[in-house]
N, C-alpha and C positions, 0 to 999 in steps of 0.2 A: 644261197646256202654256202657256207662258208666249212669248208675242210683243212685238218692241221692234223700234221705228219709229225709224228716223233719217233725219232727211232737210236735205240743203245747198242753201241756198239762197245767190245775189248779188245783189246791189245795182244795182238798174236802170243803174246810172252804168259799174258795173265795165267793161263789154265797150269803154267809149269812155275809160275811163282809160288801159286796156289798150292801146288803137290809138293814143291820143295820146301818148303812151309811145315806142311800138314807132317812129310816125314820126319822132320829134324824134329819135331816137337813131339812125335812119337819114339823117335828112337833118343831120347834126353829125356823124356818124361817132364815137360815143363810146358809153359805156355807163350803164343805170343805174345811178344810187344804192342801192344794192341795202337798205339798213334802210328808204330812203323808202318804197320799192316793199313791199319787206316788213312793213311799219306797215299801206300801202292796202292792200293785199290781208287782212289779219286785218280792216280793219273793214268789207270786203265783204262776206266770207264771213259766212255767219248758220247755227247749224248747232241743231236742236230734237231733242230722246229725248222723246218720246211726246208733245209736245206742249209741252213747257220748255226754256225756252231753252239752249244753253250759251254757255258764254265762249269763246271761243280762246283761246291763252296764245303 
């Protein structure tokens, strides 16, 4: 029997990216750049198979 570990982890910073984000687009009344947002979030995310790393794409 064969077992495989995956496991996601973020970026200490993510959760304050995320709210300094959230406010400025509320207190402007506008929306994000959605590839900016989508670039930070791929180099937040950190995701490992059994112990090595992967890449996001």
């Amino acid at each position: 029997m064969s077992t495989e570990l995956i496991e996601f982890r973020t970026a200490w910073w993510f959760k304050v990216y995320i709210f300094g984000v959230t406010a400025m687009c509320m207190l402007t009344n506008s929306e994000p750049d959605q590839k900016k947002s989508l670039y930070w979030c791929a180099k937040a995310i950190r995701v490992r198979c059994n112990g090595k790393p992967l890449k996001i794409s």
